[in-house]
Every structure is written in C-alpha cells, then in structure tokens.
Legacy VTK file of the C-alpha trace (Angstrom):
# vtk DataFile Version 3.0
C-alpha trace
ASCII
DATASET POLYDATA
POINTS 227 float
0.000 0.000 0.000
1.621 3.394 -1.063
-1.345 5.576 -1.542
-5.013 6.118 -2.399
-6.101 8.304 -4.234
-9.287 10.799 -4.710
-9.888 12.771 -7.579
-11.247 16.095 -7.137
-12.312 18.409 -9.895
-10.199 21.273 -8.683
-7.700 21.343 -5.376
-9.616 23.830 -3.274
-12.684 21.769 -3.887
-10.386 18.553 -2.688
-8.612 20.375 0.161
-12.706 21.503 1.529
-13.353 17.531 1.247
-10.479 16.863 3.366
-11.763 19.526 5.908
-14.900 18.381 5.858
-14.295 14.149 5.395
-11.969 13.859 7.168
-11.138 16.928 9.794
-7.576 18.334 8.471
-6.525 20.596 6.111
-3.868 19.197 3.942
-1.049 21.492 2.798
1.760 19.119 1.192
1.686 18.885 -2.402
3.000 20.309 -5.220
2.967 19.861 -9.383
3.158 17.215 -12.044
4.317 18.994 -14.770
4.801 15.458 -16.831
0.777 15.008 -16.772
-0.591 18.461 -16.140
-1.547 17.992 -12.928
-1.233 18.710 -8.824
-2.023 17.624 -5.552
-2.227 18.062 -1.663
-1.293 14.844 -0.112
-1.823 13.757 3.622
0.155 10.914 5.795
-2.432 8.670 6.733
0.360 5.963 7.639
-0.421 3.684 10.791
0.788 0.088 11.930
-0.997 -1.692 9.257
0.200 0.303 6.470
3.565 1.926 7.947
3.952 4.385 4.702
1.089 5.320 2.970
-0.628 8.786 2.480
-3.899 9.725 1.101
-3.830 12.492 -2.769
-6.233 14.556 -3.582
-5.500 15.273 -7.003
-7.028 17.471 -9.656
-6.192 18.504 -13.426
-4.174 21.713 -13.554
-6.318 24.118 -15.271
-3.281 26.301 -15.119
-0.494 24.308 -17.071
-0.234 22.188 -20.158
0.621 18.452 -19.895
4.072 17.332 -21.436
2.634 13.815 -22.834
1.749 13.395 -26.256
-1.482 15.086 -27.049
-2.592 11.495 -28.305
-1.910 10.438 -24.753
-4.152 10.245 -21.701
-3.408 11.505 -17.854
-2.969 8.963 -14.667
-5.757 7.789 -13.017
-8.619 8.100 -16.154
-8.516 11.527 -14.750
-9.427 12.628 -18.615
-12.541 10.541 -18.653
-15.472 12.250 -19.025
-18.075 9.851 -17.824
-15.544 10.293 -14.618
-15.358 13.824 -14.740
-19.281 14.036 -14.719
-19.443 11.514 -11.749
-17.246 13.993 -9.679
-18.679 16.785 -10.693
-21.904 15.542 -9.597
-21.167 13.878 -5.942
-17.823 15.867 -5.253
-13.831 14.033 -4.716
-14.301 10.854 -4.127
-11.873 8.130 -4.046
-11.043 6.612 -6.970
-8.098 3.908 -7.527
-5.119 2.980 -5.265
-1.392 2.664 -6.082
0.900 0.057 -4.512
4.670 0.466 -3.931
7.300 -2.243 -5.249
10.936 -2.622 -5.444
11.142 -4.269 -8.703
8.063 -2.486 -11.356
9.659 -4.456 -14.357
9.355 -7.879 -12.455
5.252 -6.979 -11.197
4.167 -5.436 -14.478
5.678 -8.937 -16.038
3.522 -11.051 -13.752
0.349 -9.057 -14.748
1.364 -9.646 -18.487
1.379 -13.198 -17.824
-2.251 -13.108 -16.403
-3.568 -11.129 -19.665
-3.579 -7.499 -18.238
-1.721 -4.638 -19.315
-0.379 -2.463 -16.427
0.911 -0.054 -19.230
4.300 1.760 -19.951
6.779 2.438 -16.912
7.624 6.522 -16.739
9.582 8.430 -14.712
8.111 11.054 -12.852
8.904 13.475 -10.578
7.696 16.630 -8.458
9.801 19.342 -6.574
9.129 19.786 -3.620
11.174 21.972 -0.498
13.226 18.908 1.183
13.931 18.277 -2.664
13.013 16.423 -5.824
10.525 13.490 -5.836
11.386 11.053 -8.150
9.708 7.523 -9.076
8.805 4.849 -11.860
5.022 4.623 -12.113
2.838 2.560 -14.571
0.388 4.646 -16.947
-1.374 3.015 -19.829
-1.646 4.721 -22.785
-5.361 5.208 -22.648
-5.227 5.954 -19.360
-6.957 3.550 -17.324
-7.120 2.653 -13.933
-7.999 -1.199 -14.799
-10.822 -3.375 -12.963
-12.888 -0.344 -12.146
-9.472 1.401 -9.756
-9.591 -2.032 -8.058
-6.467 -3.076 -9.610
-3.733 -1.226 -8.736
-1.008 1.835 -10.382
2.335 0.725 -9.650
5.020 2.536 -8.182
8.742 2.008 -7.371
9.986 5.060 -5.479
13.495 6.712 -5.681
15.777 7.249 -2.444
12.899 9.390 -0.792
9.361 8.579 -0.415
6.556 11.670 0.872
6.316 9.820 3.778
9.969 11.143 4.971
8.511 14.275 5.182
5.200 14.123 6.319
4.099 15.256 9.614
1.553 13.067 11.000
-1.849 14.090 10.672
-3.950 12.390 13.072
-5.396 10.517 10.031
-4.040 6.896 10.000
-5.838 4.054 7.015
-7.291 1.255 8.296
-7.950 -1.167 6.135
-8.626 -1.206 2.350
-11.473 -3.608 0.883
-12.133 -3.821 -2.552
-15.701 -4.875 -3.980
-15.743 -6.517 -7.724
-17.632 -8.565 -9.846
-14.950 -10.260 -11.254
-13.157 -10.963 -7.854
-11.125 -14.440 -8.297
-8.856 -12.314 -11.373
-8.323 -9.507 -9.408
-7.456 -11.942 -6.420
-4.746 -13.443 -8.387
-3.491 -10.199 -9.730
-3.064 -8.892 -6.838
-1.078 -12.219 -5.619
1.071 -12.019 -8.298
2.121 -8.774 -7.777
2.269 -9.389 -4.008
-0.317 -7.379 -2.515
-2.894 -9.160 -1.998
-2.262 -9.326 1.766
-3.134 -5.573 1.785
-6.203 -5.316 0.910
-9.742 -7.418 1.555
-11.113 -8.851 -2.038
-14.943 -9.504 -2.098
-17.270 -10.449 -4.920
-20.269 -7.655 -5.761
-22.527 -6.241 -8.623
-20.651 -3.100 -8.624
-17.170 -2.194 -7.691
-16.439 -0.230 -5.107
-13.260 0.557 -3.025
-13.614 1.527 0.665
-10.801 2.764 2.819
-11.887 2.485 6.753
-9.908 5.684 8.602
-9.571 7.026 11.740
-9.389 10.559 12.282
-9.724 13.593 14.702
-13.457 12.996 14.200
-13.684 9.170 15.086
-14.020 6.209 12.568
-14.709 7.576 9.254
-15.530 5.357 5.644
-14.599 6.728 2.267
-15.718 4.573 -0.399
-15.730 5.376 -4.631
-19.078 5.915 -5.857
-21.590 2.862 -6.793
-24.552 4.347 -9.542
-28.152 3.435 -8.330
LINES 1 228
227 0 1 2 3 4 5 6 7 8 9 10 11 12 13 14 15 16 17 18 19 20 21 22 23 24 25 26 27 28 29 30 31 32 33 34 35 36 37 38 39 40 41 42 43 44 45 46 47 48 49 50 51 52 53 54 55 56 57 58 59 60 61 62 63 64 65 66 67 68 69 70 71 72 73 74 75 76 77 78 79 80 81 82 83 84 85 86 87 88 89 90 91 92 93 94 95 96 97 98 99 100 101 102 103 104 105 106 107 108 109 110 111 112 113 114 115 116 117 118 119 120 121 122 123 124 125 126 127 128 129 130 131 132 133 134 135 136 137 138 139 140 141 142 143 144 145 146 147 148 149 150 151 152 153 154 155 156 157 158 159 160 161 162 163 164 165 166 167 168 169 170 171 172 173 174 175 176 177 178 179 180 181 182 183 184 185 186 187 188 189 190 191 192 193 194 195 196 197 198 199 200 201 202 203 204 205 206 207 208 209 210 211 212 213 214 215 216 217 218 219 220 221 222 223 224 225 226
C-alpha cells in the first residue's frame, strides 16, 4: 500500500473535502508537470500500512501536460463519464497505487495473467526537502484497470513523501475492494504481491472503501456505486 487516491475536480474543492471528510486541512503537495496535474497529499500511515498517504488530485487548469497530445493523464482523470461523476457527488476516491521494489518484475507477472499495467515513466515533483522522483505505470489510454480495483504501480526513488510528512492524526485502516470479477483480481493482486493488503470480495458493482480514523472518530470513504 503506497497511496489512495481521490480525484477532485479542482484542489480547493479537494482540500474543503479533506476539511470536511476527514477533519484536516492538507497542505503538502505540489505539481506534475509530466501530466498536467497537482495535488495536496496527507500521511495517513499507521501500523498496518507503515507508509502510505492519502492524494487529492485534480487537473491543472493552469499548465499544459508534457505527454503526447494522443496520450491520456494517470488515473482516467481525462474521462469524461468520470469527470461528470465527480462533478456531480464531489472528490471521491477513486483507484489505489501500490509500492514495489522491482516495477519491471510486477508489471511482467500481470502480463502473464492477460492485463496490461501499461508503460513504466519516470516522474517526478519538486518539492522543499527536494526532488521526488519515481517509476510509475500509466497506460496509454489511461486507465485505472478493474474499475481502480487493480492497482497503479510505483517504485519510489531514495525518498518517499512519507519522509517528510508530519503526521496528521489521520491513519488508514484497512482497504477492501468490492468486484464482480473478484477471483482475477485476487490473483493479480497475488502475483504482484499485494494481496495481503487489501480485503477482495465479490459484488454487482465495484467499489473501493478505505476504513480511517481521524480527529473525528471512525470515518468510511468509499468510490461511488450508480443506483
């Protein structure tokens, strides 16, 4: 478990979520000038997931993306029918990304199992202790895979966000994922090791869930399930 992730369709709109969600005001971020985009991130590390932080992320209205213009930003944040759904209902969580020490190796399992965890980029963000540099996987197209259920791969360079996030009084739970087609993203997520992370359970719709505690007691923060 590195982070999850909750798209918002504008930061001040994802930073009044956080206030209101989850009782903090998040004030780490910065810029992704590699996909046009920027976020406010928050630790939310605790026993059972000793590094892991919660992005609120949004398109930057205010800068152009360096990727081809054929290409497509992280996290099916260019999806309209997504877009809509946000706009409608507010941030909401959306996908997850897991942390690895060998990207090459995972996205090769996944590839044996028919699914396409997409092209291996470098990224990075500045940031005041310094540059944030890591390998993630982004598809073409794209997409989040299974729904968000399966998930973005990372493999971080020397320093994680983590190192330099105060705690917040926010600390994740658990993570259980809801999907109709459960028993392939079980093995998936064995073959790329984290299944142990995260609770896998059949349903109609899929749905993520992270369970939280916060400054305001237990809280719930699930994606969004049409009627």
């Amino acid at each position: 478990m590195d982070h999850l992730v909750v798209l918002a369709a504008d930061l001040a709109s994802g930073v009044a979520w956080c206030e209101r969600t989850l009782g903090i005001t998040p004030t780490a971020g910065g810029e992704h000038p590699l996909m046009g985009t920027h976020n406010r991130i928050v630790n939310v590390s605790s026993p059972a997931h000793p590094r892991a932080y919660l992005e609120v992320i949004a398109i930057n209205k205010g800068a152009t993306s360096a990727i081809p213009s054929s290409g497509r930003r992280w996290f099916d944040m260019d999806d309209a029918a997504l877009q809509q759904q946000v706009a409608d209902h507010g941030p909401q969580l959306i996908h997850w990304v897991a942390a690895v020490p060998d990207v090459e190796d995972r996205c090769a399992a996944l590839a044996a199992q028919d699914l396409d965890r997409g092209e291996i980029i470098a990224a990075s963000r500045p940031t005041a202790q310094g540059l944030l540099q890591w390998q993630i996987t982004v598809r073409e197209d794209g997409l989040r895979l299974m729904d968000g259920c399966l998930p973005t791969l990372i493999q971080w360079g020397p320093v994680h966000p983590c190192d330099s996030l105060p705690a917040s009084g926010v600390q994740l739970q658990s993570l259980a994922l809801q999907h109709p087609q459960a028993a392939t993203l079980q093995a998936a997520c064995e073959a790329i090791g984290v299944a142990a992370q995260v609770a896998i359970a059949a349903g109609g719709a899929p749905r993520l869930t992270a369970q939280l505690t916060t400054p305001r007691g237990p809280v719930a923060v699930s994606s969004f399930t049409p009627e």
